[in-house]
N, C-alpha and C positions, 0 to 999 in steps of 0.2 A: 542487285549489283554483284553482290559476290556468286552466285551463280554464272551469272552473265560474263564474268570473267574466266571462271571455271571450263565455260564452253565453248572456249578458242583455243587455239591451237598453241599457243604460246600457255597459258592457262594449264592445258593438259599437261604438258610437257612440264611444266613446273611441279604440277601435284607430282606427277607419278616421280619424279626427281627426288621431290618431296616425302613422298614414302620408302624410296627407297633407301633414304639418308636414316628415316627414323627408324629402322628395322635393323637389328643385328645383323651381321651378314650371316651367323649359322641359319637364320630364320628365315630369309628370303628367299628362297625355293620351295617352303612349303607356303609361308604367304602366299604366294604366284599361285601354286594350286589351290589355295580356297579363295582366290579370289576368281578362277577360274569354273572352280564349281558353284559362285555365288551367282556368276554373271550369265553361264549356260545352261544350268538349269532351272527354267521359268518356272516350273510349276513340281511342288513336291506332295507327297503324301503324309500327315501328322496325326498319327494314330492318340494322340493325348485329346486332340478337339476335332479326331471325327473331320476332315476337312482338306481342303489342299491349303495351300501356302504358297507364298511367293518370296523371292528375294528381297532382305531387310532393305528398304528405302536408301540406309548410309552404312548399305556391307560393305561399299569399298574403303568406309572408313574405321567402323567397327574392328573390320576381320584384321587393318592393323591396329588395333590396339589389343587386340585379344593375344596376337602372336609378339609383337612386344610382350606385353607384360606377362604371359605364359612365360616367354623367354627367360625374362629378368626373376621369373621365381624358379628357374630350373625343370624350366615344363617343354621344351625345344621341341621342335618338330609335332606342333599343334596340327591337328585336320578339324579346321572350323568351316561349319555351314551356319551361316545368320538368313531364318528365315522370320517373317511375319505372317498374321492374319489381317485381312483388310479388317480397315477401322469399322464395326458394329458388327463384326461377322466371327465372335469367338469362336464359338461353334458351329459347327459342319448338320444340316437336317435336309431334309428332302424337299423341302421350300427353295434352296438356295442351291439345290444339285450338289449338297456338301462344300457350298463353298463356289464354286466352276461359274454362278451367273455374277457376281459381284466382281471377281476376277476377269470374267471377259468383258465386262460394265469397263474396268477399267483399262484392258488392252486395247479398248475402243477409245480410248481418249488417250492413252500415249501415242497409238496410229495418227489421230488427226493433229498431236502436239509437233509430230516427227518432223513434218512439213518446215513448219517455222523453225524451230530451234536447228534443222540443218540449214535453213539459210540465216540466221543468226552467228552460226561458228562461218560460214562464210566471210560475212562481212567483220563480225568480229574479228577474224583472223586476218584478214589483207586488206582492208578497206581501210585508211588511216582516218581517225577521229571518230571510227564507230563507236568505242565506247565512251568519248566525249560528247558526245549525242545522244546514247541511253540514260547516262547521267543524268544531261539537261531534261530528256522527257519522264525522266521519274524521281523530281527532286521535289515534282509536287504531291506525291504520293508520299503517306506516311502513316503506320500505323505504330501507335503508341500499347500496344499489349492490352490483355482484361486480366488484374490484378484480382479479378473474382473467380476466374476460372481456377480449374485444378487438372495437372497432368496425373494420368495413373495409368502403369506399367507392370505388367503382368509379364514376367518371362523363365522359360524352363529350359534349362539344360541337360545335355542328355551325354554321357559318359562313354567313352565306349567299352564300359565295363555293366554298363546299364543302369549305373545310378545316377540319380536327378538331381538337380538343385531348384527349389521351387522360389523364385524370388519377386519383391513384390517392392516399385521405387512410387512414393507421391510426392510430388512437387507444388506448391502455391503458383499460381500463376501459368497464364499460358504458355506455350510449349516455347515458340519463338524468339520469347519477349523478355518477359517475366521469372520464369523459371529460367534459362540459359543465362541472364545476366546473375540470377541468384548463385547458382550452381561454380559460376566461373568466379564470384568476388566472396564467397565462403571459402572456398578451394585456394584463392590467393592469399587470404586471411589467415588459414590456418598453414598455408607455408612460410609466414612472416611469423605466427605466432609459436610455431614449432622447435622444441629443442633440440631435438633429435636429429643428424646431418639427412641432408639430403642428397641425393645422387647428380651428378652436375650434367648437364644440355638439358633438351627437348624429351620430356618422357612422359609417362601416363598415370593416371591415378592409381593406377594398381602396386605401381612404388611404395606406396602411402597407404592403401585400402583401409585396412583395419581402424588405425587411427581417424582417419579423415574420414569415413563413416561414423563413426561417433559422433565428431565433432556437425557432420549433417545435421545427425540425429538430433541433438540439443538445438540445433537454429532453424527449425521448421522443416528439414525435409523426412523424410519418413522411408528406411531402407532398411530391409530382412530377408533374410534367406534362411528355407530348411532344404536340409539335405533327405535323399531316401535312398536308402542303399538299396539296390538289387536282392533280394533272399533266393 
C-alpha cells in the first residue's frame, strides 16, 4: 500500500515536496544532480567486484539522506552515486558476462512490470476510490516477517580522493519486517534515552551516528567500518 500510494500522482508530488523540505536549501542543487546521475545512468562499471552495477533500489532516498547529513556535518555540496549488485551476484566472472545476464534477467521483468504500474498511477491518480479498492483487495494478504532470517550488507565507499570505507551492517530478521521495525524502535529508544540535546524537525541518523551505533551494537545489530586510505 505505501508503494501503491507513492505511485500516483498526488503521491509523487508529495515525496519530492517531501524531499525538498528535508534538504537544506544549500544542498538542493547538488541533491538534484545525484539524483539525476542515480536515475540516468542504468548501468555502471565497479572495478572493486569486477562487475557492472546498477542504481541503488532506494537512491532516491538514500542520496537524500547522505546529502542531509553530509550537510549537517559540514560536508555541503556532496557528488553521491548509490550504486548496487544484483542480489547473489557480488562478483563479476565470465559465467555472468560480469554481471550484464542477471541485470538484463532483470530489465526484462521491469519492462513487463511497466505495463501495469503505468496503468496503476492512472487510476490511482484520477479514478476516485482506486486506492479504497486496493486496500479492500489486499487487506487479505499478510506477511508477518522470518524472525530467523538475517539481513547482511556489505557496502564500499569510494572518496574522491580515493580512499574507501569498507563497511559491513547485520541485522536479525528479515529485511521488511523484522529488521525495519528493530531498527526504527531501537533508534526511538535511544532518542528517549539520550542526554545529550538533539536537533529539532525531521532529520537523519547521521545527527546521532556515533552514539546510536553503539547503542546498535549492544542490542543485536552488528555495524563497522574500516577506512583505507589511498597510498
Amino acid at each position: 500500500m505505501t508503494v501503491l500510494g507513492m505511485l500516483t500522482l498526488v503521491g509523487s508530488v508529495r515525496g519530492a515536496i517531501g524531499g525538498r523540505a528535508f534538504l537544506p536549501p544549500s544542498e538542493r542543487l547538488s541533491a538534484l544532480g545525484s539524483i539525476f546521475r542515480w536515475a540516468c545512468l542504468p548501468v555502471a562499471w565497479c572495478s572493486k567486484n569486477t562487475s557492472f552495477v546498477v542504481p541503488h533500489i532506494m537512491g532516491s532516498i538514500t542520496t537524500a539522506v547522505a546529502h542531509s547529513s553530509a550537510s549537517r556535518k559540514g560536508f555541503g555540496g556532496l557528488v553521491f552515486v548509490d550504486r548496487q549488485t544484483l542480489p547473489n551476484q557480488s562478483e563479476g566472472s565470465l559465467a555472468n558476462l560480469f554481471g550484464l545476464l542477471p541485470i538484463l534477467g532483470a530489465a526484462a521483468v521491469i519492462t513487463l512490470a511497466a505495463l501495469p504500474l503505468m496503468l496503476w498511477f492512472t487510476l490511482g491518480s484520477f479514478v476516485p476510490g482506486s486506492m479504497a479498492f486496493a486496500s479492500r483487495l489486499l487487506s487479505s494478504y499478510s506477511y508477518s516477517g522470518d524472525p530467523e532470517s538475517e539481513v547482511k550488507l556489505y557496502t564500499t565507499g569510494v572518496g574522491a580522493s580515493g580512499a574507501r570505507v569498507h563497511s559491513t551492517f547485520v541485522c536479525p530478521g528479515d529485511a521488511g519486517i523484522w529488521c525495519t521495525a528493530k531498527l526504527a524502535c531501537e533508534t526511538a529508544l535511544f532518542m528517549l534515552a539520550s542526554k545529550e540535546p538533539l536537533p529539532a524537525g525531521f532529520i537523519t541518523p547521521g545527527d546521532m551516528a556515533e552514539p546510536l551505533i553503539g547503542h546498535l551494537n549492544r542490542h543485536g545489530v552488528q555495524l563497522s567500518a574500516v577506512t583505507e586510505q589511498k597510498i
